[in-house]
C-alpha positions as a printed Julia matrix, in Angstrom:
259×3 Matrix{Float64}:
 -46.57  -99.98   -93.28
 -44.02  -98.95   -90.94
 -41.4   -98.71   -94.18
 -43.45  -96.64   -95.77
 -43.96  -94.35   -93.27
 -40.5   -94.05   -92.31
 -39.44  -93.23   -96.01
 -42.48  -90.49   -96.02
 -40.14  -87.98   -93.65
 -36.95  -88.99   -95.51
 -37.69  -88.25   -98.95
 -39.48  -85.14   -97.9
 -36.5   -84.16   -95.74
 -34.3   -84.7    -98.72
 -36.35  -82.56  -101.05
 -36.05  -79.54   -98.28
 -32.34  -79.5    -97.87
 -31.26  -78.44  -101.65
 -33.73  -75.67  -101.26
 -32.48  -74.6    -98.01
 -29.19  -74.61   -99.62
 -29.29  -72.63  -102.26
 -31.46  -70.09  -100.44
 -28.12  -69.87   -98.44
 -25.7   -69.71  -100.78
 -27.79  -67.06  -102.7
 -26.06  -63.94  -102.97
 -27.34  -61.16  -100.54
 -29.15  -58.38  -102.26
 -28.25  -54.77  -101.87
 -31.88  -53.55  -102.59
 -32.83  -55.79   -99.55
 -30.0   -54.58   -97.6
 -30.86  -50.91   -98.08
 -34.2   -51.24   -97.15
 -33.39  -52.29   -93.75
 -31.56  -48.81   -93.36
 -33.45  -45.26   -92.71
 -32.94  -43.02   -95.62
 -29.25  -42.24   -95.84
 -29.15  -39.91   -98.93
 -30.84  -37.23   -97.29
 -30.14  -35.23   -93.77
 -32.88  -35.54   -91.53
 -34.07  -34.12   -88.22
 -33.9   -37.57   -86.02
 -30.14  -38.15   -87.62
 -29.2   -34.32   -86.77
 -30.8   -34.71   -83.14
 -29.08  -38.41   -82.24
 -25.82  -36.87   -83.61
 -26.15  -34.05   -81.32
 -27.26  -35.88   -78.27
 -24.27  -38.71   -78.96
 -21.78  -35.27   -79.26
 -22.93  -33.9    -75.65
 -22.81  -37.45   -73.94
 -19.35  -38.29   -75.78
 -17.74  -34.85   -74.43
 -19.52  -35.34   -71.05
 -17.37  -38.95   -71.46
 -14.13  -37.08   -72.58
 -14.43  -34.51   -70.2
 -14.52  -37.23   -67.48
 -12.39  -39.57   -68.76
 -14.85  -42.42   -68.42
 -14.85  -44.56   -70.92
 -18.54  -46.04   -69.6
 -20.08  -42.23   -70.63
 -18.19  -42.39   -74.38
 -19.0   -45.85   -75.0
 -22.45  -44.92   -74.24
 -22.91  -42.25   -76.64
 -21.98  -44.48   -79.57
 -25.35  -46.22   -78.92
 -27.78  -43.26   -80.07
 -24.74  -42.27   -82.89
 -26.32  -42.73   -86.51
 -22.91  -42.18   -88.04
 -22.94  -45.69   -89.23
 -25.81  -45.35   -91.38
 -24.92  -43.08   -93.98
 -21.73  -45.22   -94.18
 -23.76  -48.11   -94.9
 -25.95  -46.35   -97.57
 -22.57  -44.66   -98.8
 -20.86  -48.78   -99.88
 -24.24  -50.03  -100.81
 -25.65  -47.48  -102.75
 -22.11  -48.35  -105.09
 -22.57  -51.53  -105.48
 -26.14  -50.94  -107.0
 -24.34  -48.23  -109.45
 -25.47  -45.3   -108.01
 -22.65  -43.15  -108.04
 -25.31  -39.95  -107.27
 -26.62  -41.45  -104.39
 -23.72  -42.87  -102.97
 -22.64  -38.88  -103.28
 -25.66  -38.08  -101.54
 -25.52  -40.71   -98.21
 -21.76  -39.02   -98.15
 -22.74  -35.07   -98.37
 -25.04  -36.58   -94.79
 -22.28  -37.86   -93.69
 -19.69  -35.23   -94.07
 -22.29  -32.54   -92.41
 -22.79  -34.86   -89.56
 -19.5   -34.6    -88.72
 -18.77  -31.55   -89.02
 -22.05  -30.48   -86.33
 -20.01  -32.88   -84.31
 -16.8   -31.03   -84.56
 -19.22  -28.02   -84.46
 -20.74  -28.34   -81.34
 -17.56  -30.14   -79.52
 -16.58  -26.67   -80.43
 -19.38  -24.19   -78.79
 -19.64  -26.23   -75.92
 -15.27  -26.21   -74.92
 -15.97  -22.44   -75.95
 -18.28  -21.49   -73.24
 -16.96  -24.55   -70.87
 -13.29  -22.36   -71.16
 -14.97  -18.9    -70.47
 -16.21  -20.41   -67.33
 -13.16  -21.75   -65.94
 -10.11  -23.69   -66.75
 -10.73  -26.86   -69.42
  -9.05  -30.3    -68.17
  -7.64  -32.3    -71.33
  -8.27  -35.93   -69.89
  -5.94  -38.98   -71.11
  -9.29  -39.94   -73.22
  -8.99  -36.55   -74.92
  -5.09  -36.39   -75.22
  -5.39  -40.1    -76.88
  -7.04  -38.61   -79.81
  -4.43  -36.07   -80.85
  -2.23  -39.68   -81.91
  -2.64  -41.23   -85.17
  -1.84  -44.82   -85.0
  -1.41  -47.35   -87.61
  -2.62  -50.2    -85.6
  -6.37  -47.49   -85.78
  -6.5   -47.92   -89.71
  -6.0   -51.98   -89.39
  -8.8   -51.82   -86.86
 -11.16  -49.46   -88.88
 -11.12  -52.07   -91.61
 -11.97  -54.69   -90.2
 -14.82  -53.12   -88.39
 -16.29  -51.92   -91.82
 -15.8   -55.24   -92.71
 -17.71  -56.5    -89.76
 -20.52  -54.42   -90.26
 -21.25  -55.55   -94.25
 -21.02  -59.24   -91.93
 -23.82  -58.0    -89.5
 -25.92  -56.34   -92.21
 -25.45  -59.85   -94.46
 -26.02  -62.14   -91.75
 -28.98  -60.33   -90.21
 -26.39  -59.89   -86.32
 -27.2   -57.31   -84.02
 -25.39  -54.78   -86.14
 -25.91  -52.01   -83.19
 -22.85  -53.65   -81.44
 -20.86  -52.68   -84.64
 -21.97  -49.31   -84.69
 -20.81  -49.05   -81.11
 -17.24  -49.66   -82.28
 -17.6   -48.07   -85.58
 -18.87  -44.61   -83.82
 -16.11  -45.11   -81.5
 -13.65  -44.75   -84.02
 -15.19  -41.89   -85.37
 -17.03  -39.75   -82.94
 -14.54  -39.17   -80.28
 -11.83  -37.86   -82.48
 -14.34  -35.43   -84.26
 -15.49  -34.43   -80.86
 -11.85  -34.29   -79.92
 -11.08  -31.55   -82.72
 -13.85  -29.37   -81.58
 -12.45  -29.03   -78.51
  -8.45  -27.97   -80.05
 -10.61  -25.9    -82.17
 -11.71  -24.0    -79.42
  -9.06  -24.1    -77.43
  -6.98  -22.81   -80.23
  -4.72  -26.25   -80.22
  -2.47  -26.51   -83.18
  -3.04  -30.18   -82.88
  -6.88  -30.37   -83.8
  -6.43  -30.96   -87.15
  -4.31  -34.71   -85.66
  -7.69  -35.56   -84.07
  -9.5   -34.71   -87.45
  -7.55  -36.75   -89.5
  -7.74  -39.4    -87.53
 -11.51  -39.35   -87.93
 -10.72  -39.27   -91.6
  -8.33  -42.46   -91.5
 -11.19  -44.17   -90.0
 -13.73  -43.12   -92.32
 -11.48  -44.23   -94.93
 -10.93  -47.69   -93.54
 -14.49  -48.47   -92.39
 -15.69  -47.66   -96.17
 -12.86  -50.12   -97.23
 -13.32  -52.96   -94.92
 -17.39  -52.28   -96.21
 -16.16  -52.47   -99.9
 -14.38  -55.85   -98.36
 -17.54  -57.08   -97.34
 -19.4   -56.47  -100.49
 -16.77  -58.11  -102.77
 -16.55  -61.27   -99.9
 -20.62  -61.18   -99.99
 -21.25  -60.65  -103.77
 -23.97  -58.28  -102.73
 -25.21  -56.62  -105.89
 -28.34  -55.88  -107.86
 -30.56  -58.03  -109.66
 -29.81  -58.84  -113.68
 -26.12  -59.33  -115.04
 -26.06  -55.73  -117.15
 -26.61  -54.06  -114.07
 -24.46  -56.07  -111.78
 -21.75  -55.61  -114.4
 -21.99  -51.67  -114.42
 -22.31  -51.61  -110.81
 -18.95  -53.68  -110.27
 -17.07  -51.18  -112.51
 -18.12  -48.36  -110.52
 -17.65  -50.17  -107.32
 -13.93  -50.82  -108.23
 -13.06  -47.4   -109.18
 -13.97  -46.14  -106.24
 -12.22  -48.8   -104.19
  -9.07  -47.98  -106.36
  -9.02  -44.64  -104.71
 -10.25  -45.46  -101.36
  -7.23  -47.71  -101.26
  -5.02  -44.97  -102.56
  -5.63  -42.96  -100.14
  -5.2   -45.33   -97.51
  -2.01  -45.92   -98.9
  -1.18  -42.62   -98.54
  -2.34  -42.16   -94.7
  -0.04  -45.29   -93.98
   2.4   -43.72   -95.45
   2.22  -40.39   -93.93
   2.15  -42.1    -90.34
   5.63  -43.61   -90.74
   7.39  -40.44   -92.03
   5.95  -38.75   -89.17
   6.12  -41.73   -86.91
């Protein structure tokens, strides 16, 4: 009696683990992945609002040079998001909505630059404007930024894979990319020939987060459902990695001739 009952537990056990394995090894889905995400393809008022509110706390942060304040405002920052949608919306093959979750996030940051803008404007008509090392550190491009901005796209295709508190990668994601926006509103209005540095360097961010993403996706196999659709998908997924690498290529290369 005792054999049998210790065999009972073992043979089930046994049964469960190649289940449990395969369910691991499965390859993530990018349907399931996007449904965990608000709706990136369109621009709506709670993503306008958070980027606004995350634009006055960063400057407030910039203005102050405390890192705490601009560190803080990447918390309630939804720039992330249409990122997200941006990579996974490719690798479903859905080059129009992929188009779409990028329109968002091109508009988002330019109300960032936008208001950084209006608010230096009428900060500078009522008094003298204090450029802070946090804001000066934004009008440098820096290779050593486009190394880091891939690997945090990478990390977030990680968190949104392994189900991690992906808000921590937003944090560092937005703080590649908010500050420097916010940073070329205020050379904007202060009529700095430089604000166009702190723009780009929002760019070569941009650029790198959507690669290390693209990373993450190949690493992953995320994909849709059926092997037509996965196979269409993959070609347009490549192409547009092909020129998101050219043009990274092109950014390093434009930092060492005017290194």
């Amino acid at each position: 009696m005792v054999a049998q009952r210790e065999e009972g537990p073992i043979a089930d056990d046994e049964t469960d683990r190649p289940g449990i394995q395969e369910e691991e090894e499965k390859p993530a889905s990018s349907e399931d992945l996007l449904r965990a995400l608000p709706e990136t393809t369109v621009l709506t008022l709670p993503l306008i609002l958070m980027t606004m509110i995350a634009t006055v706390v960063a400057l407030v942060g910039l203005f102050n040079n405390n890192v705490a304040v601009i560190v803080g405002a990447m918390v309630v920052s939804p720039l992330l998001t249409p990122i997200t949608g941006f990579i996974l919306e490719l690798s479903l093959g859905r080059p129009n909505r992929a188009l779409a979750s990028l329109k968002v996030l091109v508009v988002l940051i330019v109300l960032v630059v936008a208001l950084s803008a209006a608010i230096t404007a009428v900060l500078y008509a009522m008094g003298p404007v204090n450029l802070t090392p946090q804001i000066l550190d934004r009008f440098e491009r820096r290779e050593s930024y486009l190394v880091m901005a891939v690997l945090l796209g990478f990390a977030a295709m990680l968190a949104q894979v392994r189900g991690f508190h992906e808000s921590l990668v937003g944090i560092g994601i937005s703080l590649s990319l908010l500050p420097p926006a916010a940073v070329a509103g205020i050379a904007l209005a202060l009529f700095r020939t430089n604000a166009l540095t702190a723009l780009a360097l929002s760019i070569d961010n941009v650029i790198g987060v959507m690669i290390g993403g693209f990373l993450g996706i190949f690493f992953f196999k995320i994909g849709p459902a059926g092997w037509e659709r996965k196979e269409k998908a993959r070609s347009i997924l490549l192409r547009a990695f092909v020129v998101l690498v050219a043009l990274l290529l092109l950014l390093f290369l434009n930092l060492r001739v005017t290194a």
